[in-house]
MIDOSE-1310 file (N, C-alpha, C; in nm, 2 decimals, decimal comma, always signed):
residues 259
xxxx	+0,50/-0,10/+1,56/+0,35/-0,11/+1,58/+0,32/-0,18/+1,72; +0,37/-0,35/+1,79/+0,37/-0,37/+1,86/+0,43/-0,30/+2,02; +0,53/-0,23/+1,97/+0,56/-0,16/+2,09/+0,41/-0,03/+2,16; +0,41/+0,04/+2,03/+0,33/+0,15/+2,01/+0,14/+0,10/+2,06
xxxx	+0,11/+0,01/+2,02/-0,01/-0,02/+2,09/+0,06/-0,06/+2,23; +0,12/-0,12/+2,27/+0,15/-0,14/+2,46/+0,18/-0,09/+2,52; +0,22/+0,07/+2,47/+0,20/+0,14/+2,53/+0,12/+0,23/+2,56; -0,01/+0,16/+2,52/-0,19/+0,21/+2,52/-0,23/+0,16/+2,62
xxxx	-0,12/+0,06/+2,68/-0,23/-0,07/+2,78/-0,25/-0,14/+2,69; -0,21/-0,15/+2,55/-0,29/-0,29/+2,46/-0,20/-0,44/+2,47; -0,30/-0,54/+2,51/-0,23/-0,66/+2,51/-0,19/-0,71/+2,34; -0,16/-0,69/+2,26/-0,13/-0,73/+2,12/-0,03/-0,83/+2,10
xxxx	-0,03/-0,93/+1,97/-0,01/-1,07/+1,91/+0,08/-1,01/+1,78; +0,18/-1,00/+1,73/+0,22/-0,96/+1,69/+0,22/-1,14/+1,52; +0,19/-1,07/+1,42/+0,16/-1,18/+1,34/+0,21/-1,17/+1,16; +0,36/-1,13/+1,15/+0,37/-1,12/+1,05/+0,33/-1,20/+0,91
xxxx	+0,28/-1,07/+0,83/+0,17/-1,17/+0,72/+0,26/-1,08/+0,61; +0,34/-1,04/+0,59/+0,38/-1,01/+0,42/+0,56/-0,98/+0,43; +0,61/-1,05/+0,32/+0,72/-0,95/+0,31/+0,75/-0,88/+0,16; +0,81/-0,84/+0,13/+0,87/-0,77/-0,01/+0,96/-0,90/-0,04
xxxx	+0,92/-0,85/-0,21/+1,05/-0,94/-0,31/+1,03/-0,86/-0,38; +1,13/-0,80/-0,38/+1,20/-0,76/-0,55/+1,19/-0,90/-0,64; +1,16/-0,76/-0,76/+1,16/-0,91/-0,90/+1,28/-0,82/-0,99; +1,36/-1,02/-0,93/+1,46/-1,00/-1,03/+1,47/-1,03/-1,14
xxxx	+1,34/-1,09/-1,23/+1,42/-0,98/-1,35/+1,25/-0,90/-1,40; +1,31/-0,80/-1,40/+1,25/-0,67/-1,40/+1,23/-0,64/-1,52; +1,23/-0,66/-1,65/+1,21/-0,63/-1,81/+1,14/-0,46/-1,83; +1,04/-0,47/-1,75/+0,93/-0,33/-1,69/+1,02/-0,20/-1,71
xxxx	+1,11/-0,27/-1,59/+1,14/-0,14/-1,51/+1,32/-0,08/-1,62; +1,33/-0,23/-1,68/+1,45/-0,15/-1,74/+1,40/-0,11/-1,86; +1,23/-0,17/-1,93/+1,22/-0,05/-2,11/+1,18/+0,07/-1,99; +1,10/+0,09/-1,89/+1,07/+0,27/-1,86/+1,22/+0,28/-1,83
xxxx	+1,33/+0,24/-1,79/+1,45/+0,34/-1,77/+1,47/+0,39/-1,94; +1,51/+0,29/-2,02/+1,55/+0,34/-2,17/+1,43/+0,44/-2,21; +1,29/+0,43/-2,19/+1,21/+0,56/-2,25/+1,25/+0,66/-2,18; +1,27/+0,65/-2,03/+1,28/+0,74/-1,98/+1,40/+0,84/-2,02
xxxx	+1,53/+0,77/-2,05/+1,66/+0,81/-2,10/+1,65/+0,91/-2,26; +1,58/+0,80/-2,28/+1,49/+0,87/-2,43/+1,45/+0,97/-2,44; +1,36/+1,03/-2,33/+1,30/+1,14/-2,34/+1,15/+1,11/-2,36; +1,15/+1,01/-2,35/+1,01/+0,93/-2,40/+0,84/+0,96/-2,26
xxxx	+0,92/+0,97/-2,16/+0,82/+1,01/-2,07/+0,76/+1,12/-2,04; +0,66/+1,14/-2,01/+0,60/+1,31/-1,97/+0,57/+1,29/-1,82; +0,49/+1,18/-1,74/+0,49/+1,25/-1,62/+0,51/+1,08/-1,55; +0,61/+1,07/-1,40/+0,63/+1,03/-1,34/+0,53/+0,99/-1,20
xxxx	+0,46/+0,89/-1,17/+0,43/+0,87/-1,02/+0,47/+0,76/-0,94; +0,51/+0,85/-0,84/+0,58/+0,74/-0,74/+0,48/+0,70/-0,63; +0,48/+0,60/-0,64/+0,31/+0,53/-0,49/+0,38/+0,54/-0,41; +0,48/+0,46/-0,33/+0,53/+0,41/-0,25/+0,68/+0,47/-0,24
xxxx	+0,79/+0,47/-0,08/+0,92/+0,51/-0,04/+0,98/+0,43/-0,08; +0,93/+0,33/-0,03/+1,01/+0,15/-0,10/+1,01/+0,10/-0,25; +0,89/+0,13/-0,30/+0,90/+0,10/-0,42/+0,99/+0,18/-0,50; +0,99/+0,35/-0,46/+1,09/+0,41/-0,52/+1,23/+0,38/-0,51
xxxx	+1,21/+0,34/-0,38/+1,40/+0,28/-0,37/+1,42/+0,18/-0,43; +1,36/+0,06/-0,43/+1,36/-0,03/-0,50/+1,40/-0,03/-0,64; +1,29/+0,10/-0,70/+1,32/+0,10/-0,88/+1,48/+0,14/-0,90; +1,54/+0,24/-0,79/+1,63/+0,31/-0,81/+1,78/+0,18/-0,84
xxxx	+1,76/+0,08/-0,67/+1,83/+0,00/-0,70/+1,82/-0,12/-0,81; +1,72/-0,14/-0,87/+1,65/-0,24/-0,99/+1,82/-0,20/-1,10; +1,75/-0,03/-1,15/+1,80/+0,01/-1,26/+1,99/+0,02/-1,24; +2,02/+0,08/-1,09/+2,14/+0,07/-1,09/+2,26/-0,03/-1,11
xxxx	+2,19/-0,18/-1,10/+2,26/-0,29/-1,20/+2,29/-0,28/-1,33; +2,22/-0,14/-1,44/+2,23/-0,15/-1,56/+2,28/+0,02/-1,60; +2,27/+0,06/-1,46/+2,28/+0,23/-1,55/+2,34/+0,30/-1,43; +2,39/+0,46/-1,42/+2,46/+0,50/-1,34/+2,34/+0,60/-1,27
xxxx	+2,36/+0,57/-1,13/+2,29/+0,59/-1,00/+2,21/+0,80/-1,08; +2,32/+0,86/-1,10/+2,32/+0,98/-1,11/+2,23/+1,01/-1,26; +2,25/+0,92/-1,37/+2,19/+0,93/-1,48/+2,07/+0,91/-1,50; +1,99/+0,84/-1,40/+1,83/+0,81/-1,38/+1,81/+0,92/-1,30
xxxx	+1,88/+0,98/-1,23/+1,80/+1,10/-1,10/+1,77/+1,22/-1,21; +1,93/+1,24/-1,30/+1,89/+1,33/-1,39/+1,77/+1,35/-1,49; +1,74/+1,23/-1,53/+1,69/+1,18/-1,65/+1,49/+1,24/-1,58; +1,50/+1,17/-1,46/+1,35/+1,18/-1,38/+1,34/+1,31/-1,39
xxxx	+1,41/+1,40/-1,37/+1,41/+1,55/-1,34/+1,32/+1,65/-1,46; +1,34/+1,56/-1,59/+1,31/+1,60/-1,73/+1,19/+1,54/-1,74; +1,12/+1,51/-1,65/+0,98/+1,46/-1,61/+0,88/+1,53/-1,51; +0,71/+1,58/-1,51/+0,70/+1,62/-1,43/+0,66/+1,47/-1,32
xxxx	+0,70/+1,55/-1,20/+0,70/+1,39/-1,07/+0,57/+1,43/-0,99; +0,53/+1,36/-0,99/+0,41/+1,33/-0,89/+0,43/+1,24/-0,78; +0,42/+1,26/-0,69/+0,44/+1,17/-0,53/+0,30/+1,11/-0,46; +0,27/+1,00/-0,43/+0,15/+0,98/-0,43/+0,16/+1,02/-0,23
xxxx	+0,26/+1,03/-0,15/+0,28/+1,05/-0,04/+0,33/+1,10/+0,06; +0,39/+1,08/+0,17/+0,50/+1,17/+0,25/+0,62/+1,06/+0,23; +0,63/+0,91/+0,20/+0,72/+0,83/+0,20/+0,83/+0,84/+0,06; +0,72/+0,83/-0,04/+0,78/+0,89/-0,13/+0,86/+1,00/-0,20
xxxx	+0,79/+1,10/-0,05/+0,83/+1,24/-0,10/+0,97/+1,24/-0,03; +0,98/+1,15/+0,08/+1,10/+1,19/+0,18/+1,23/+1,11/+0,11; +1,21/+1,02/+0,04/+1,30/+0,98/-0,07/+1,37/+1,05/-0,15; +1,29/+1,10/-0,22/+1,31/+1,24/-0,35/+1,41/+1,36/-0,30
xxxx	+1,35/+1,41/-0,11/+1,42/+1,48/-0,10/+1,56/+1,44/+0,00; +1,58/+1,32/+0,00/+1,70/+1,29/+0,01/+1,79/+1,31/-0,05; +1,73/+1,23/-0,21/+1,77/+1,23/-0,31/+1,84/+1,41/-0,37; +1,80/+1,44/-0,33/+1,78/+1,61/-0,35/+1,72/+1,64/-0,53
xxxx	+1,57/+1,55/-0,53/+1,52/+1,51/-0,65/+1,37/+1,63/-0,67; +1,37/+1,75/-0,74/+1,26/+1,79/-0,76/+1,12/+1,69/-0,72; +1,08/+1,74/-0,65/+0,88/+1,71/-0,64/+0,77/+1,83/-0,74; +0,73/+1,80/-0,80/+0,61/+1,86/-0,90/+0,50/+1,89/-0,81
xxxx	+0,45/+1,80/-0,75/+0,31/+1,77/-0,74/+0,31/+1,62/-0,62; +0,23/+1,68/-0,49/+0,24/+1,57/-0,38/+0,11/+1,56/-0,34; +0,02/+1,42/-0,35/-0,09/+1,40/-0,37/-0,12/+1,41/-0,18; -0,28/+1,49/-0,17/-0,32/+1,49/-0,06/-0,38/+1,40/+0,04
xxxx	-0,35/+1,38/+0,17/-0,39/+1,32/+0,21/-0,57/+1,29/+0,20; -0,63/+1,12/+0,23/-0,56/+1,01/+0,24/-0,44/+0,96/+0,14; -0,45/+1,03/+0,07/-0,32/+0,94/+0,00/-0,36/+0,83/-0,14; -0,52/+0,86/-0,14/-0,59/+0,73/-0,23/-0,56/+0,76/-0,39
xxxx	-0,57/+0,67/-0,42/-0,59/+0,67/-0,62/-0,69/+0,79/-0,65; -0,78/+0,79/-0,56/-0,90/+0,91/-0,64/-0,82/+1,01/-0,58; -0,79/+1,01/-0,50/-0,70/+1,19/-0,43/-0,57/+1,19/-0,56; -0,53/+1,12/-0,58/-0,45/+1,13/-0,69/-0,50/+1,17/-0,81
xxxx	-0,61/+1,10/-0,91/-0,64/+1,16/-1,00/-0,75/+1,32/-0,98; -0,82/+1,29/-0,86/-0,84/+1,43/-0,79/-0,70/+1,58/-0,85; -0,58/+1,51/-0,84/-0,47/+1,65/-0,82/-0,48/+1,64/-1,00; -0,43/+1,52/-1,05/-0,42/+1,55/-1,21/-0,53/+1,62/-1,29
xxxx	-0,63/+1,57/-1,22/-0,76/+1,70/-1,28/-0,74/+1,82/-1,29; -0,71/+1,84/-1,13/-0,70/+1,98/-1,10/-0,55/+2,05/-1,18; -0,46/+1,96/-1,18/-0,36/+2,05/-1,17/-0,28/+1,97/-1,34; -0,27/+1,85/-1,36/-0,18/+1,80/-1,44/-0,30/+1,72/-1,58
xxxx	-0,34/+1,77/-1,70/-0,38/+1,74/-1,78/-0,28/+1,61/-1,81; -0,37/+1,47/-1,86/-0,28/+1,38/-1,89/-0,30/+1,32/-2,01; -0,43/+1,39/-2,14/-0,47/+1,29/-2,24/-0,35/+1,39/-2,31; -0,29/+1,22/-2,40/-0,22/+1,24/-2,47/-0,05/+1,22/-2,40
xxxx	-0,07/+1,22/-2,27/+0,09/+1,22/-2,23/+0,14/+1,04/-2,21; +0,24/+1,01/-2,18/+0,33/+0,87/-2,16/+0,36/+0,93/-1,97; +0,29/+0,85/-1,90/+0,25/+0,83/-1,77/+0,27/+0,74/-1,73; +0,42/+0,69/-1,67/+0,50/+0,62/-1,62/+0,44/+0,59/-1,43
xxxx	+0,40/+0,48/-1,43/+0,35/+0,45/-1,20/+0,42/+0,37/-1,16; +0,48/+0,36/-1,04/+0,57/+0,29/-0,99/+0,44/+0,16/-0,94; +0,46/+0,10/-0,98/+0,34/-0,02/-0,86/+0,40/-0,04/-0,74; +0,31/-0,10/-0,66/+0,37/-0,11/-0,49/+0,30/-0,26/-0,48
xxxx	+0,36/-0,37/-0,51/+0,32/-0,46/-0,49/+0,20/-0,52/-0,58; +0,06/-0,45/-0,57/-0,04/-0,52/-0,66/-0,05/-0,37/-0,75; -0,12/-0,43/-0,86/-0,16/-0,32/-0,96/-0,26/-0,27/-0,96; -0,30/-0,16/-0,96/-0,44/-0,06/-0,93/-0,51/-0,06/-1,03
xxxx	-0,61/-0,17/-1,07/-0,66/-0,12/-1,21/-0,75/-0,01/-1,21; -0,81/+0,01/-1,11/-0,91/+0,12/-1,10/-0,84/+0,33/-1,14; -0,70/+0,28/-1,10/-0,65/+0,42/-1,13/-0,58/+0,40/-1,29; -0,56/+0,27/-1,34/-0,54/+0,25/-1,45/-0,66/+0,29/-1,56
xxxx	-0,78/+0,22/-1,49/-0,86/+0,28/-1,59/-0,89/+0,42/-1,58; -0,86/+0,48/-1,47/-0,90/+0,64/-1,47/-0,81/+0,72/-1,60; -0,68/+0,68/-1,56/-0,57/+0,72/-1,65/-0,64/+0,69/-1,84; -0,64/+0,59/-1,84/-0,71/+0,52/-1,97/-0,87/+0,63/-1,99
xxxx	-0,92/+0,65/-1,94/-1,04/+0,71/-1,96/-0,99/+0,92/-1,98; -0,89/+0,93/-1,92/-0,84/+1,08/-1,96/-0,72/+1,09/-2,04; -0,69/+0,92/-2,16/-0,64/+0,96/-2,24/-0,52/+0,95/-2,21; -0,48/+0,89/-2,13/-0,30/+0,87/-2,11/-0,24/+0,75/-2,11
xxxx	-0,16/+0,73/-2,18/-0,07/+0,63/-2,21/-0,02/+0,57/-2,12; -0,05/+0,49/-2,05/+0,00/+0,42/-1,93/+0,13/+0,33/-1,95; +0,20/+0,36/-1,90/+0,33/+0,27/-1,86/+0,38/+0,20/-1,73; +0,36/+0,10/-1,70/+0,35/+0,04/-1,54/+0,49/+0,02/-1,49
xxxx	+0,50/-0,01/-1,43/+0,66/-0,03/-1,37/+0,63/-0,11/-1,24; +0,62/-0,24/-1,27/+0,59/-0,27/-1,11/+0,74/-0,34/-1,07; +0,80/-0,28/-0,91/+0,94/-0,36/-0,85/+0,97/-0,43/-0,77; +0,80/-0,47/-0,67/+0,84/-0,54/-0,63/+0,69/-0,61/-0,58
xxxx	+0,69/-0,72/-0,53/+0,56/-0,80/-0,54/+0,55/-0,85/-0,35; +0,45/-0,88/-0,33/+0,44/-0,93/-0,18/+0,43/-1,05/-0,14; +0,48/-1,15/-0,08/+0,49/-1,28/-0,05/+0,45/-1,30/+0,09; +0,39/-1,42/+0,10/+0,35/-1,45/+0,25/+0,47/-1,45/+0,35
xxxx	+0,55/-1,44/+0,44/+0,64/-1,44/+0,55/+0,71/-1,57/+0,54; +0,87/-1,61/+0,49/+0,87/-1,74/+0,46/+0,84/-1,82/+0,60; +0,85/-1,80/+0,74/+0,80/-1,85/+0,83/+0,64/-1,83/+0,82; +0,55/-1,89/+0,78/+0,41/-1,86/+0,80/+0,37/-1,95/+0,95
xxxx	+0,43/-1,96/+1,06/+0,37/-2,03/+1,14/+0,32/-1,91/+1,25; +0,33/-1,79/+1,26/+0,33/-1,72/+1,40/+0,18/-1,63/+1,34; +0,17/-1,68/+1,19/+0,04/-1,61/+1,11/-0,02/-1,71/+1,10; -0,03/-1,82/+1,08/-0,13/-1,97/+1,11/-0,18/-1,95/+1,20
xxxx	-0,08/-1,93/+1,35/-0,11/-1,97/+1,49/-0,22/-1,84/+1,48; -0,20/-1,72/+1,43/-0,29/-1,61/+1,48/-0,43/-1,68/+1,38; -0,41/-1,73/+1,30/-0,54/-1,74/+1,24/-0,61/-1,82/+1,30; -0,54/-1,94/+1,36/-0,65/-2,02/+1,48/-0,67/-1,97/+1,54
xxxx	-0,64/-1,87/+1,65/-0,68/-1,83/+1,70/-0,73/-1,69/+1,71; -0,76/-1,64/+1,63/-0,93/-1,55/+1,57/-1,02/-1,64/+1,55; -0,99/-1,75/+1,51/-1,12/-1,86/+1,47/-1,15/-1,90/+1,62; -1,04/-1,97/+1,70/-1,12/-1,95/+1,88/-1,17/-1,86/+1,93
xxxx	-1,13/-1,75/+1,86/-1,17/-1,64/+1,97/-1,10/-1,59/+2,08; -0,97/-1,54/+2,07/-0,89/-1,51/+2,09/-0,86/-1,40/+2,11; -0,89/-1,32/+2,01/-0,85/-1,17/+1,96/-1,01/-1,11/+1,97; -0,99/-0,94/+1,98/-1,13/-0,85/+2,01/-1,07/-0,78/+1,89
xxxx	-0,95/-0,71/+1,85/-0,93/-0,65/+1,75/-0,83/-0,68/+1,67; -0,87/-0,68/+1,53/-0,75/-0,71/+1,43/-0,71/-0,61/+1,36; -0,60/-0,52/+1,35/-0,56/-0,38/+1,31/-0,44/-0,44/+1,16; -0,46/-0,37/+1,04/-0,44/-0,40/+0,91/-0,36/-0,26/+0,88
xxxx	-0,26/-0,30/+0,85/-0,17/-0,16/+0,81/-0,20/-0,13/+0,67; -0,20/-0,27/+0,58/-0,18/-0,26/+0,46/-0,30/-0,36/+0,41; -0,36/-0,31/+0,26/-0,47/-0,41/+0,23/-0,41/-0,57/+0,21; -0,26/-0,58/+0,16/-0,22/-0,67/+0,12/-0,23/-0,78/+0,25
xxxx	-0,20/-0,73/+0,38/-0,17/-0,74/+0,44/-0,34/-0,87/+0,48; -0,45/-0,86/+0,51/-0,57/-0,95/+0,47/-0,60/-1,07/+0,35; -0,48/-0,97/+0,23/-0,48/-1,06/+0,10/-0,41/-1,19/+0,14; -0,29/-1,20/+0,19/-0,25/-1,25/+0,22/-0,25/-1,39/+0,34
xxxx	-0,34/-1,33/+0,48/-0,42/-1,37/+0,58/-0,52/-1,48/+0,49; -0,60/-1,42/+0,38/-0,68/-1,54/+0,33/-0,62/-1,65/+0,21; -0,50/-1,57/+0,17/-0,42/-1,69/+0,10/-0,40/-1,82/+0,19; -0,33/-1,75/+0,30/-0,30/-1,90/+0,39/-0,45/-1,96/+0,46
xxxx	-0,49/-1,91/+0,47/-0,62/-1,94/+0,57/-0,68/-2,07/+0,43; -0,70/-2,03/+0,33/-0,75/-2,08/+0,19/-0,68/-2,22/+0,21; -0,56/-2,19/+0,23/-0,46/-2,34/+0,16/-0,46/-2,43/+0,27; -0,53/-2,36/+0,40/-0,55/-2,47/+0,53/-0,69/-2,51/+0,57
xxxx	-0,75/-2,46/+0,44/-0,89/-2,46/+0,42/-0,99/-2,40/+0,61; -0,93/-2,33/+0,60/-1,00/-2,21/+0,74/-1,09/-2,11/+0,68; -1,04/-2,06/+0,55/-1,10/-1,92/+0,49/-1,24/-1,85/+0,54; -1,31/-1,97/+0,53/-1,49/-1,91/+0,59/-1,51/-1,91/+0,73
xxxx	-1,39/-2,02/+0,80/-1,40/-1,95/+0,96/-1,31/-1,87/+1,00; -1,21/-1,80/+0,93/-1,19/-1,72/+1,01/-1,24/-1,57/+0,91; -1,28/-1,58/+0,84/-1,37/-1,50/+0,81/-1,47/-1,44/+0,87; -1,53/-1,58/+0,87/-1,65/-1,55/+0,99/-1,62/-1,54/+1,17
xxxx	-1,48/-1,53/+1,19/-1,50/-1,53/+1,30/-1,43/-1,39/+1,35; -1,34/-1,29/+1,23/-1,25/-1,22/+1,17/-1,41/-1,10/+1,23; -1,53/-1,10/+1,17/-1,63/-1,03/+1,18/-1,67/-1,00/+1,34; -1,63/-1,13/+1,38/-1,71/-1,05/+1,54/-1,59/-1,03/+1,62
xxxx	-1,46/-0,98/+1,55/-1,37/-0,86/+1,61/-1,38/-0,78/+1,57; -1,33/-0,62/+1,64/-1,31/-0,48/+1,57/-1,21/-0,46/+1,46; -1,24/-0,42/+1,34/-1,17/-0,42/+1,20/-1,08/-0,31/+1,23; -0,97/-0,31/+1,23/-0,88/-0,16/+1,29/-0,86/-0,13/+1,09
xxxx	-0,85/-0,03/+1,03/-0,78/-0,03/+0,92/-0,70/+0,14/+0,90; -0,53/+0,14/+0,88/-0,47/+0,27/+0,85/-0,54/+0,34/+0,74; -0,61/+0,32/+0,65/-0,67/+0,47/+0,61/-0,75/+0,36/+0,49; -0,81/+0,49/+0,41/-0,95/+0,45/+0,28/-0,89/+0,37/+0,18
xxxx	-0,69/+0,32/+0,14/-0,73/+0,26/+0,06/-0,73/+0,13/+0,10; -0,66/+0,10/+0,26/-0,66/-0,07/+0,28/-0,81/-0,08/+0,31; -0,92/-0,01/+0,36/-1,04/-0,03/+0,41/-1,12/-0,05/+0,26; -1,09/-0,01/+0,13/-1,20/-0,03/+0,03/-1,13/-0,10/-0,03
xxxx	-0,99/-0,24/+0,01/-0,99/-0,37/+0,00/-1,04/-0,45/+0,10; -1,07/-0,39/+0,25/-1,07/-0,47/+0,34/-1,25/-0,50/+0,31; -1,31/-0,36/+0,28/-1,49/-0,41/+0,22/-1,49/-0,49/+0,18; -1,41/-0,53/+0,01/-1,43/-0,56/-0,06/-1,43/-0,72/+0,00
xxxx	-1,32/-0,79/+0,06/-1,32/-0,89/+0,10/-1,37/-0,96/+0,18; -1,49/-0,86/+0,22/-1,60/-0,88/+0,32/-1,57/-0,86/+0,47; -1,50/-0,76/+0,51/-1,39/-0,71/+0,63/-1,45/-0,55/+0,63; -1,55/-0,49/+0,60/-1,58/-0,35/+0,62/-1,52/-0,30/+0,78
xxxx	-1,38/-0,18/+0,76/-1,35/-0,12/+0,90/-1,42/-0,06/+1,01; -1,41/-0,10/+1,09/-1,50/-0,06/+1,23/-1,42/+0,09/+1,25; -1,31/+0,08/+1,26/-1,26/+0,19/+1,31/-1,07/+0,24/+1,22; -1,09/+0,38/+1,21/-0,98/+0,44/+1,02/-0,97/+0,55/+1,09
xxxx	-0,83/+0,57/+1,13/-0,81/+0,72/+1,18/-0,85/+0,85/+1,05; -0,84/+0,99/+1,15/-0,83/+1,07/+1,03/-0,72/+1,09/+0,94; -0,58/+1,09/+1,02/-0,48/+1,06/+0,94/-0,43/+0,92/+0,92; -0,38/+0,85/+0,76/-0,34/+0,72/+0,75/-0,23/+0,72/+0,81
xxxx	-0,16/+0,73/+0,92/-0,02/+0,70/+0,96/-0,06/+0,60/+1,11; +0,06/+0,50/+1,16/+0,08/+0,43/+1,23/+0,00/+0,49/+1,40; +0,08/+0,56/+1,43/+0,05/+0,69/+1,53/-0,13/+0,67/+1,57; -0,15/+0,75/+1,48/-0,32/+0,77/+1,49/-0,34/+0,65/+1,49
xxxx	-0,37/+0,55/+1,44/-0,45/+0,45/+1,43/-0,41/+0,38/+1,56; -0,31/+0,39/+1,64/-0,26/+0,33/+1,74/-0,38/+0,40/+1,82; -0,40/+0,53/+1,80/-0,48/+0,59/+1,94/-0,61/+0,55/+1,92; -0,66/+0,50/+1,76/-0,80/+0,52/+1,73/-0,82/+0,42/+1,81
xxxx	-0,74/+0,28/+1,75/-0,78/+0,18/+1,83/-0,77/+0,16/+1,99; -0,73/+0,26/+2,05/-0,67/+0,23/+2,20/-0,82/+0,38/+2,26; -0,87/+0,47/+2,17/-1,02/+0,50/+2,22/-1,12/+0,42/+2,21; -1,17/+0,42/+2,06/-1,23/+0,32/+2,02/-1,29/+0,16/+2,06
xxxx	-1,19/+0,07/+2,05/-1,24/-0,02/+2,04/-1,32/-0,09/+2,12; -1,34/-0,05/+2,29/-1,41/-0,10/+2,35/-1,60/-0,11/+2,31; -1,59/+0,06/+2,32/-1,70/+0,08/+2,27/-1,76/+0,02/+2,13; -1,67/-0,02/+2,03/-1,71/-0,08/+1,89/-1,73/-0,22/+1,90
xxxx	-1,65/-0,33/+1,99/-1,64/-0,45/+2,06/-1,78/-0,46/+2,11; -1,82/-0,36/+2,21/-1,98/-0,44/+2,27/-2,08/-0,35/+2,20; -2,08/-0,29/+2,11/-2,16/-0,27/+2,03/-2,20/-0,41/+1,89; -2,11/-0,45/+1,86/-2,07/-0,55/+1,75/-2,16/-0,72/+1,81
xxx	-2,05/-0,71/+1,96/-2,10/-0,82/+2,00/-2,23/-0,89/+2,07; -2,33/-0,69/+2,09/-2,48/-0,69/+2,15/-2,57/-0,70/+2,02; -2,48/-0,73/+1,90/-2,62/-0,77/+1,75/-2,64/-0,93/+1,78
């Protein structure tokens, strides 16, 4: 990402705010392998590339690598993306059904309408870090038996100092734009900010920069946390949003900063 905006001409601060943990011990992920072994499951979704690799290696401590690829097969699979999907076909793992871009929970239950009836089935989701309750309750509302599987959870960076340093300095005024790959990725920004008691300044100072956000679902967490995106490519990939922000932002900068 840092290389890729400087090569826009963009001066960028590079500020790691999350990393992955696996959870080791996982209870989740090994009752869905035994239903799944069972025959117990009807339909499979995978959110995330990582989270899928992640479950793969979870379960492979307890079961043979080739007996869960089988086992998923006797499932219809739903992919919520291209990361996920490029997994599967490594894997040389049937795809069912690959949710359309953006890539959101509603484009998801969007395909199951259209395409995959779910009341009455055992609907197995991979989580990617936080839990969606809003596609939970969709699921719950057309009658499907939800089974969660979450593998792995998000943690602040165990060095939090080069993400401190950027949060003082958004609060000086420093920065014109702040670009969010991932919603977590702000969750986290106000964890630390919270525990150094900054939260409402750099909040409030987070607002009179340009909100860069990769697509609809980190921007309807970034609303929510009072972060509404200035500027969301049309495609959610790295690429575009590098250009959106490297057209964009000038123009959104003195528009923002002439209120």
């Amino acid at each position: 990402m840092l290389s890729l905006l400087e090569r826009q001409g963009i001066v960028a601060t590079n500020a790691p705010s999350m990393r992955e943990v696996p959870l080791g011990e996982n209870p989740e992920a090994f009752n869905f392998a035994d239903r799944l072994f069972a025959g117990q499951i009807d339909i499979v979704i995978l959110l995330t590339g990582v989270g899928t690799r992640a479950l793969a290696e979870v379960l492979a401590t307890r079961h043979d690598a080739g007996e869960f690829l089988t086992a998923l097969q006797n499932c219809t699979i739903i992919v919520r993306g291209p990361k996920p999907a490029a997994v599967l076909r490594e894997w040389k793992v049937r795809i069912d059904h690959q949710v359309a871009e953006p890539n959101t929970w509603r484009d998801l239950v969007a395909l199951l309408d259209a395409k995959v009836p779910v009341a009455g089935k055992k609907v197995a989701v991979q989580e990617y870090g936080q839990p969606n309750p809003e596609l939970y309750d969709a699921l719950a509302d057309r009658q499907a038996h939800v089974i969660r599987v979450p593998v792995y959870r998000w943690a602040l960076p165990v060095d939090t100092g080069p993400l401190l340093a950027a949060i003082h300095g958004t609060i000086a005024g420093q920065f014109d734009v702040l670009v969010f790959t991932s919603a977590q990725q702000a969750r986290n920004i106000l964890e630390l900010a919270e525990s150094n008691g900054l939260r409402d300044k750099w909040l409030a100072s987070a607002r009179n920069c340009v909100i860069a956000s990769i697509g609809p679902t980190a921007s309807e967490t970034l609303s929510e946390l009072g972060l509404p995106a200035d500027i969301e490519p049309e495609h959610p990939k790295m690429g575009h949003l590098v250009l959106a922000v490297a057209r964009e932002s000038l123009a959104v900068l003195s528009k923002k900063r002439e209120c």
